[in-house]
N, C-alpha and C positions, 0 to 999 in steps of 0.2 A: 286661667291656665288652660292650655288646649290638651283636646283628648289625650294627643300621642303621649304629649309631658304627663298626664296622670295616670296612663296607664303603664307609662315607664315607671313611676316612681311607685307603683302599685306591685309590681311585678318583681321589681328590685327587694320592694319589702317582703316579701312574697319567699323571696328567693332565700333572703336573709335567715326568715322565721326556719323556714324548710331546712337550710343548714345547719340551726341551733337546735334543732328536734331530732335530727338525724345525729348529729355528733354528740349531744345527752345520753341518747338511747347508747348511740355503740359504747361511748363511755362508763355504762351502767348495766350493760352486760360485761363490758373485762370486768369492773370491780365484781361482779356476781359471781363470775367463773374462779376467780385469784381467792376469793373470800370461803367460795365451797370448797376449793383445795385446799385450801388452812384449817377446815373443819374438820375434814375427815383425817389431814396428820394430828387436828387434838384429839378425837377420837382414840387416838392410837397411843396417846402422850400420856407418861404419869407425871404430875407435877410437883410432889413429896407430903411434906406431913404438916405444913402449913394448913393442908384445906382438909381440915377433922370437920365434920358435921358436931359432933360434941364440942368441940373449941367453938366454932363459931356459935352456938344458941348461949353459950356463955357470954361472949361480946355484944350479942342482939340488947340488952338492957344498956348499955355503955352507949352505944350509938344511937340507943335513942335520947337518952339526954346530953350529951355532947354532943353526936353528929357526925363524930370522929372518934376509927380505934386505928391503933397502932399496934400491929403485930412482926415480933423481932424472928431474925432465922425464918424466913418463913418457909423458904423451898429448902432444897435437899439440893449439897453445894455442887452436885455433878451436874443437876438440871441447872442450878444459877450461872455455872460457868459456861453453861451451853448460851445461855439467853446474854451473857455479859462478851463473851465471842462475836455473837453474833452486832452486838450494837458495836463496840468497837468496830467492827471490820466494815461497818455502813458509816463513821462517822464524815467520809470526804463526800458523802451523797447530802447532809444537811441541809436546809435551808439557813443562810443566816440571817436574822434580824434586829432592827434596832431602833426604837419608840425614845426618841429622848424623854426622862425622867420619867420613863417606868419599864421596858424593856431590852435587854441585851443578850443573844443565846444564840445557840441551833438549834434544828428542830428537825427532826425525820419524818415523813409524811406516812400517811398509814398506805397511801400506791406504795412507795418504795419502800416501805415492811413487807406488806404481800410480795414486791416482786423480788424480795434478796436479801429476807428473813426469815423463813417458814419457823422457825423454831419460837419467835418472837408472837409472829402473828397466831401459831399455834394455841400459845398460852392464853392471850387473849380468847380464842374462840373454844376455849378448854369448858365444855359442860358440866366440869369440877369445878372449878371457877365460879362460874355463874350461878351453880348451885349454891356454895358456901356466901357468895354474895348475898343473894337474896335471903338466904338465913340472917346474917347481920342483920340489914336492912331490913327485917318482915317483910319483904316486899318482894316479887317475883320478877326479875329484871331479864334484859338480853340487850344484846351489843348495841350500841346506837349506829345509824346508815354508815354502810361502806363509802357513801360517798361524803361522805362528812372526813377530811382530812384531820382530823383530833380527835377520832373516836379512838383511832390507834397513833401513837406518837412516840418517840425518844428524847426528851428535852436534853441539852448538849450543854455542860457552864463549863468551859476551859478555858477562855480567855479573860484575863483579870480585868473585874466589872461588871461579868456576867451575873445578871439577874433578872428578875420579874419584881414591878413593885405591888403593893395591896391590893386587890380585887377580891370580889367574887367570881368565882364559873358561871358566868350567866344561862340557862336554862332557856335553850330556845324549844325543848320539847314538850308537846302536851302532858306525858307524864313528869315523875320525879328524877333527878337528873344524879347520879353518884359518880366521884371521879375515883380512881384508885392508882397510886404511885408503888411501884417499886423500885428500889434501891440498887440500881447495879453497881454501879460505882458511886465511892467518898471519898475522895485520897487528897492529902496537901500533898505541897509537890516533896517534902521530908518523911513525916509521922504524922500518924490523926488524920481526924475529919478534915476536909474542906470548910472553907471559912461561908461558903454558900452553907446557910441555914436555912430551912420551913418554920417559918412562925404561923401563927395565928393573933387574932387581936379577937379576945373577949368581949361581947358588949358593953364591958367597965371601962373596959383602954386597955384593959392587961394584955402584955406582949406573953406569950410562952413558943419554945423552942419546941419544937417537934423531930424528935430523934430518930434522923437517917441516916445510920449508917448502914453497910452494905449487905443485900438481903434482907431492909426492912420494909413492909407492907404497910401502908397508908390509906385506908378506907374513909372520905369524908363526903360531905354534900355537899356539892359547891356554891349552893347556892345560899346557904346559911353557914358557911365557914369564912369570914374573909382571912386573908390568907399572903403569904409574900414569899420568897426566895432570896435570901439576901446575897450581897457582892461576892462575887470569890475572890481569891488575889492571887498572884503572879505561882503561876506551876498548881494550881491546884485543878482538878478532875470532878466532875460529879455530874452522873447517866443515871436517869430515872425514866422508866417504861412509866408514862402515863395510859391509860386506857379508861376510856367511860359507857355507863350502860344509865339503860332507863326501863320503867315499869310501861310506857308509851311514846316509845320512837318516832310518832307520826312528827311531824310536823305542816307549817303551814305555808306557801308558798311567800309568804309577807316576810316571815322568822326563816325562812331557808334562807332569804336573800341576807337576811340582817346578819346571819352566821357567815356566808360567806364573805361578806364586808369582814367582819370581825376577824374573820381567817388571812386576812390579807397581810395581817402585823406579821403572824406566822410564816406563812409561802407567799408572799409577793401577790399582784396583781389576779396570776394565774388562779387563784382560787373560788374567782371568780365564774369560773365556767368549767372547771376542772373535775 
């Protein structure tokens, strides 16, 4: 290979690297700036009577040996119709996806919460929140990276089919990983729940239902709960705010990559670099 050719091909990489460094960084300054303006409106946010510090040190013994509490009514229904407004009116922004024989949904990305949810993104970055979290959990948590697209989420099941099958949350951070679901919407497309269910499976095989309906809070570990979503069927609705925190958000450049692969089920390709 002659000089010119390697030092072309040098240069070009050169170039490459330089523009994946430069568009990381701008990309991870928006998410910092969209992330501190969601903080200071939760600052500003009361989120109702779900987050008792005496309620939660009562669930702290529950969660340690299950993993998982389940808390009904949990906000105050002026705040939930704010937060249930809100995901409604983003659902034509979703992503859709579809994993033959285990995924079928939408999904809202935690960019487009920050940029056309404040009220959503709020909650999540609500240092009420976070507090009674860590109460459950004994464990003193905070939000997992802005740039992590599923640390904030709206999972979407409206079209008959939609579902997620068994898994765990897999745990790509160096600390303990806790997901938390709430309930905005459960509707058949008549009366009652959605026929999409949250099960769990026991380490015996036992299947049990996990009750969501609307305004229910869902505090587990993902990584020790396996877990499913089951089908909905024809007219039925159910919008669950996912959000996840950890005791040690770092992660490592190996497992950032692995998560963003993983992310790809969710948002497409883009997630890759996004």
């Amino acid at each position: 290979m002659s000089f010119s050719i390697a030092a072309a091909l040098f240069l070009s990489a050169f170039a490459a690297v330089t523009g994946v460094v430069v568009y990381r960084r701008g990309r991870d300054r928006m998410y910092a700036m969209l992330a501190a303006q969601s903080l200071d409106s939760a600052r500003a946010t009361r989120f109702g009577p779900g987050l008792s510090h005496a309620h939660a040190q009562t669930l702290a013994p529950v969660f340690a040996s299950e993993h998982l509490v389940r808390v009904p009514e949990f906000l105050d229904p002026t705040m939930l119709a704010r937060l249930r407004d809100e995901a409604l009116s983003s659902l034509a922004r979703t992503d859709h996806s579809f994993i033959p024989l285990h995924k079928k949904g939408g999904t809202l990305s935690y960019e487009q919460i920050l940029r056309s949810a404040p009220c959503l993104a709020a909650f999540y970055h609500s240092p009420s929140l976070q507090s009674w979290i860590s109460i459950v959990t004994r464990t003193p948590v905070v939000q997992t990276p802005v740039r992590d697209q599923s640390s904030l989420s709206v999972l979407c099941y409206r079209d008959a089919g939609d579902h997620i099958g068994w898994h765990y949350d897999h745990n790509f951070y160096r600390g303990r990983h806790f997901t938390v679901l709430l309930a905005l919407v459960n509707r058949a497309a008549d009366t009652g729940l959605s026929q999409c269910r949250l099960e769990r499976q026991l380490e015996d095989g036992t299947v049990r239902e996990i009750d969501t309906s609307e305004n229910t809070l869902v505090l587990f570990e993902g990584s020790c709960v396996r877990h499913r979503a089951t089908p909905t069927a024809a007219g039925d609705l159910r919008i669950m705010l996912s959000m996840t925190y950890s005791d040690d958000p770092r992660i490592s450049p190996v497992k950032e990559l692995a998560r963003r692969l993983k992310d790809t089920a969710y948002y497409g390709i883009r997630a890759l670099w996004d």
